[in-house]
N, C-alpha and C positions, 0 to 999 in steps of 0.2 A: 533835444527833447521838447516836444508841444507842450504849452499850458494849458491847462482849461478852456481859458479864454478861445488862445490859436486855435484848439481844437474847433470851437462851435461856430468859430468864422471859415476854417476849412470844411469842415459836417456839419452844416445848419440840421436844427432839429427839425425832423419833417413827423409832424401830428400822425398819429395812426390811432384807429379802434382797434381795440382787440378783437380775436374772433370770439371768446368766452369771458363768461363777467354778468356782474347788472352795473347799470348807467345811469345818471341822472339826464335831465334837459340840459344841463350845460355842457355835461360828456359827448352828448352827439348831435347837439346843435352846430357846428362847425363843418360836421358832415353830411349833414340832412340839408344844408343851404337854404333853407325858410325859416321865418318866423315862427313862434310856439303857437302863435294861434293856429296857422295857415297849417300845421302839423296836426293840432288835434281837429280841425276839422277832417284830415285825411282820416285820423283814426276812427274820427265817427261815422265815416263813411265806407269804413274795413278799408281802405288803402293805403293803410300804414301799420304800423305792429303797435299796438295797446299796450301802455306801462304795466308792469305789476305793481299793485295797488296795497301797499305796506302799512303804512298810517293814512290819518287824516293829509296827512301834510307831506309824504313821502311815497312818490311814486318811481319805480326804478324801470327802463328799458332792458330786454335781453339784446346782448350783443349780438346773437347769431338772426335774429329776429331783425334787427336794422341793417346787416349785413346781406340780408335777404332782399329788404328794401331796395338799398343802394345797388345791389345787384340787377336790382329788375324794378324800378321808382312806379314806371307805367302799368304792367302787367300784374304789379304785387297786389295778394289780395290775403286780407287776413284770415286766419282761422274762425269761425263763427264763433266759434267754444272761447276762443279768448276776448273777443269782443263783448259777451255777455260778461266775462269776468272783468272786466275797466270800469 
């Protein structure tokens, strides 16, 4: 019988996003491969997906919205309607 342990040296855990959810910056900064700044300038530029804007202090990513991203980094262009709401 494996222990936990044996387990996660024979199945290393391999990070994945979900396809549904909200996200913070630390949730899919792993997967977006740039720095937060070098991110929101994309967003300011619509070529990235715009947090939803919760508090002062608390902005969350839609999962299928960075997936969309990752899918297409080059080509992605944001929704205008959401870019006014960030």
């Amino acid at each position: 019988m494996a222990t936990k342990d044996s387990a996660d040296q024979v199945f290393p855990k391999v990070p994945f996003l979900p396809n549904i959810g909200l996200f913070k910056w630390r949730d899919i900064a792993p997967f977006v491969g740039m720095s937060r700044e070098s991110w929101r300038k994309l967003v300011v530029a619509g070529k990235a997906p715009a947090p939803i804007r919760l508090t002062s202090s608390c902005s969350l990513y839609r999962a299928q919205d960075v997936h969309a991203w990752m899918a297409d980094p080059i080509g992605y262009s944001a929704d205008p309607a959401d870019q006014q709401a960030a």
